[in-house]
Every structure is written in structure tokens, then in C-alpha cells.
C-alpha positions as CSV (number, residue, x, y, z in Angstrom):
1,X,75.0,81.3,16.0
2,X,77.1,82.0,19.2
3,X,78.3,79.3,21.7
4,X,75.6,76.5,23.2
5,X,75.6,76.9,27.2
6,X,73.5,74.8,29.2
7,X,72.1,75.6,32.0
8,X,70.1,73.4,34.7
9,X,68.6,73.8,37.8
10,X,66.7,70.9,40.3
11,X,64.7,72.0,42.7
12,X,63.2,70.2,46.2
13,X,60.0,72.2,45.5
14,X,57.4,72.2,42.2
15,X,56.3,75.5,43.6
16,X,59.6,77.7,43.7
17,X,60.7,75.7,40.3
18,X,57.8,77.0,38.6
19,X,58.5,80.5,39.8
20,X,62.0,80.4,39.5
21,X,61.1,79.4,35.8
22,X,58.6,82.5,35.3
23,X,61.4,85.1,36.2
24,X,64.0,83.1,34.0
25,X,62.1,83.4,31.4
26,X,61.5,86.9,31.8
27,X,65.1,88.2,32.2
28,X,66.5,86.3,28.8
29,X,66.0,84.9,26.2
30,X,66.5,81.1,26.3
31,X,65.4,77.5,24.9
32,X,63.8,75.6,27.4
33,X,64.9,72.2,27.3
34,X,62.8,70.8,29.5
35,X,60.7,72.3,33.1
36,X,59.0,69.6,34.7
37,X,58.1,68.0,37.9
38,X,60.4,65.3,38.7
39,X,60.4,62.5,41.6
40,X,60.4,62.7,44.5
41,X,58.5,65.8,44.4
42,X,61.3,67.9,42.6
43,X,60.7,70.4,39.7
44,X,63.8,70.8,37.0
45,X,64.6,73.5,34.5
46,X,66.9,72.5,31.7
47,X,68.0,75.7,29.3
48,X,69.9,76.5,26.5
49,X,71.3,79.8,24.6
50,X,73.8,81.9,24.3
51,X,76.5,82.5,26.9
52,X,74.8,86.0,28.7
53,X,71.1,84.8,28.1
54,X,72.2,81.3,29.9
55,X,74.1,83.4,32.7
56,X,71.2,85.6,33.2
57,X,68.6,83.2,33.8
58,X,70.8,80.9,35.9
59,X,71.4,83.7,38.3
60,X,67.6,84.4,38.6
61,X,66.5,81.0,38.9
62,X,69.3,80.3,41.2
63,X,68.6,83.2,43.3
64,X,64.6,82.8,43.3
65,X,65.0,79.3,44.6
66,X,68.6,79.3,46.4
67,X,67.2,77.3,49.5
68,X,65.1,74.6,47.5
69,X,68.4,74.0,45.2
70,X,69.2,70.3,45.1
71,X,71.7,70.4,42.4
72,X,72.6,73.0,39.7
73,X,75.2,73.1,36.6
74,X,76.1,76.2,34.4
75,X,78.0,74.5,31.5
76,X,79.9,76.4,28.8
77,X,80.9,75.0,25.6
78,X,78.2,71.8,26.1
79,X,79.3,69.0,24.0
80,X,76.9,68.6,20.8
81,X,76.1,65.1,21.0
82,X,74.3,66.0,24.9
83,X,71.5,68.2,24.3
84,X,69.6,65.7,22.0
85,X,70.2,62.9,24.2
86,X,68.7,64.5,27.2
87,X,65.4,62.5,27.6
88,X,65.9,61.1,24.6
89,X,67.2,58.0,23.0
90,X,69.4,58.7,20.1
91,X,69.9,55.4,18.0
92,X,73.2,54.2,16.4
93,X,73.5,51.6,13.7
94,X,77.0,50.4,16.2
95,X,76.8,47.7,18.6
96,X,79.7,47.9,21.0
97,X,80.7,48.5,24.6
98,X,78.3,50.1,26.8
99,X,78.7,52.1,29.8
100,X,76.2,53.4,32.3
101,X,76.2,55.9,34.8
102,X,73.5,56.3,37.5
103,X,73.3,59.4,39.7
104,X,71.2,60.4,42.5
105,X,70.6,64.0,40.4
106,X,69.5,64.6,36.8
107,X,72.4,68.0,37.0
108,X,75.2,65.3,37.9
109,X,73.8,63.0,34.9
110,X,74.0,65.6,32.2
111,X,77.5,66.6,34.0
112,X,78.3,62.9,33.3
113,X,77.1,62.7,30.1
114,X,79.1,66.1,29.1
115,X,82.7,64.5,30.5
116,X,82.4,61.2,29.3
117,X,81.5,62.7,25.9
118,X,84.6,65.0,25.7
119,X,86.8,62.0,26.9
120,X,85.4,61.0,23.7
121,X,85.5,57.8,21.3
122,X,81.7,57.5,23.1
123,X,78.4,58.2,22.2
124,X,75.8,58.9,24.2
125,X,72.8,57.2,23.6
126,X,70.2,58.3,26.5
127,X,70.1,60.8,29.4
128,X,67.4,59.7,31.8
129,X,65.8,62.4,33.5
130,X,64.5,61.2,36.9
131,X,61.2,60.1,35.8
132,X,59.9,57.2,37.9
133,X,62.6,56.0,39.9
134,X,63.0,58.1,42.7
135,X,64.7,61.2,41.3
136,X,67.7,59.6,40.2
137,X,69.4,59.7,36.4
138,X,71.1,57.9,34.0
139,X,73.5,58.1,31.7
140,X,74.2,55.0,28.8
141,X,77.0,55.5,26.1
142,X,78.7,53.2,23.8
143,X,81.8,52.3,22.2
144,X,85.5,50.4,22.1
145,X,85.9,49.2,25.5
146,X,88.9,51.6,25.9
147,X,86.8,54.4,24.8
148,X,84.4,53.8,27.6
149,X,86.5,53.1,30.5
150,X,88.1,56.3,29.6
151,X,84.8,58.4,29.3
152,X,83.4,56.1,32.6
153,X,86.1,57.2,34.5
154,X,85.7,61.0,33.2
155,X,82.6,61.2,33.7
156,X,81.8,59.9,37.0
157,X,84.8,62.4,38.8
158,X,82.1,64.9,39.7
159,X,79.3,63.0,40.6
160,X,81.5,61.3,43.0
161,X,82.9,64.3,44.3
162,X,79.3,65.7,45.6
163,X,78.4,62.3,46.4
164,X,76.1,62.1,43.7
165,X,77.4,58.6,42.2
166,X,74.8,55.9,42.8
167,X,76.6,53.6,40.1
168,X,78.9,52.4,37.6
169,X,79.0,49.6,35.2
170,X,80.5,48.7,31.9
171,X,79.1,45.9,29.8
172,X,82.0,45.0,27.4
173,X,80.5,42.4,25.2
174,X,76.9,43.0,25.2
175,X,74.3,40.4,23.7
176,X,72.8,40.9,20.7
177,X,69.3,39.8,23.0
178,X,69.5,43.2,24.8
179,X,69.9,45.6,22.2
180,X,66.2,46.3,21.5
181,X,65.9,47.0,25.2
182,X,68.6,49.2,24.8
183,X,67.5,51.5,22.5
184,X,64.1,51.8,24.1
185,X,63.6,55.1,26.0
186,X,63.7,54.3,29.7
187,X,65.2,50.8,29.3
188,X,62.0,48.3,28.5
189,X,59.7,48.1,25.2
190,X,56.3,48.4,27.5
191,X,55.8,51.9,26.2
């Protein structure tokens, strides 16, 4: 098995998304990660594959829908510990430092996710993917409190460069009360 790319692409309308995601699909092969509406009224293709198959489709569906593009992100060499985390809560046994990123894009939270991660001492824990609260995403990590400043500060240098930042915050004691919230997908235990 070759290199993991990533590939994602947010759209401002469902309609182009889904067609953008019919010619992708058609042109190479690829994993689809996730294609989805997403609020407010967005659509998002999330990818995976080999290098030219991930190139391939990214140039269609960013070609199909080039005026609808909110945000996009053609990522090489993805780290490992991203894709599973990416609408998904990945539990650790570890209770440390946490650090949270919020973005106003679900590409500039999986951009996030990937520098922070390769800042490393980190691991991510959930991707949010812009499901009820108004198109923005989320990014929660954990571990030493030096290991998370490090990968907070990493990993917010391009959403704040497109002005995709919303927030920032490190917790670097958390309580032991919050931890089942924690590791509930989406933040709360009310399903």
C-alpha cells in the first residue's frame, strides 16, 4: 500500500457537491470518507487514496464546483492518527491536557488536526464535522501540557491565516467530572 492522501472539499451548495462527488468518483478510484450535507446548507466530500487517484478527483471536484468552494485541502503524507478521528471519537485510556480548536470550516479543522498531530506528543481524540452548529468544526487532542501548546500553536497557523480560527483553548488540569463528556461524540452523553 502506497502513501495516504487526503483530500477534502466544502461546498456552499448540496447540489454542485453531489455532482462534483458523481464525477470524482468517476475519474479515480478513491475511499470516500465521508459526502454529506453539512450546515448551513453546505455539502462536504472527504477522500482518501493514493497520491494520483486523490489528485485526480480533487481536480474534478474542484473544477465541477470552483464557484461554490468554501474551503478545500489536498493533503500529502496525512498523519495516521487523523483519518479515524474524523467524525469520530477515538478513546484513550490517558487523562491529561486537552486542547481544542474550533474553526469556522470542517477543511481548516482536519488541517488543524493534521499540524497539531505532526507537532506531535498529542493525540487526537475527535474531529467534529460541522454537524449542528452552524458549519463550524472542531478539533480536541490531549496530552503533557507542553505537548499541546506546541501542537495548539501548530495547528492553528493556517486556520488563522484564512481567517478560519473561531477559537482556541487549552484546559491544563482537566476534572475527572468531564471526562465522560469528553469522550462522547459531539461533546454531551444525550445520544
Amino acid at each position: 500500500m502506497g502513501v495516504i492522501v487526503l483530500g477534502v472539499l466544502e461546498y456552499s451548495s448540496i447540489a454542485i457537491g453531489i455532482k462534483a462527488l458523481d464525477e470524482m468518483v468517476k475519474v479515480a478510484q478513491i475511499n470516500i470518507i465521508a459526502a454529506r450535507t453539512i450546515c448551513p446548507g453546505k455539502y462536504l466530500i472527504v477522500f482518501s487514496g493514493d497520491v494520483a487517484s486523490v489528485e485526480y478527483s480533487f481536480k474534478k471536484g474542484y473544477e465541477t464546483g470552483k464557484n461554490c468552494i468554501v474551503d478545500s485541502l489536498f493533503l500529502p503524507m496525512i498523519h495516521q492518527d487523523v483519518i479515524p478521528a474524523i467524525g469520530n471519537v477515538v478513546n484513550t485510556d490517558t487523562w491529561d491536557s486537552i486542547g481544542i480548536i474550533e474553526t469556522t470550516s470542517v477543511v481548516s479543522g482536519i488541517d488543524a488536526a493534521d499540524k497539531a498531530v505532526k507537532a506531535g506528543g498529542v493525540k487526537i481524540i475527535e474531529i467534529r464535522l460541522a454537524v449542528g452548529f452552524g458549519g463550524k468544526s472542531y478539533v480536541k487532542m490531549m496530552g503533557s501540557l507542553d505537548a499541546v501548546e506546541a501542537a495548539m500553536e501548530a495547528g492553528t497557523v493556517s486556520a488563522k491565516a484564512k481567517d478560519r480560527l473561531c477559537m482556541e483553548t487549552i484546559i491544563p488540569q482537566p476534572h475527572k467530572e468531564i471526562k465522560p463528556f469528553f469522550f462522547v461524540k459531539g461533546g454531551s452523553n444525550s445520544g
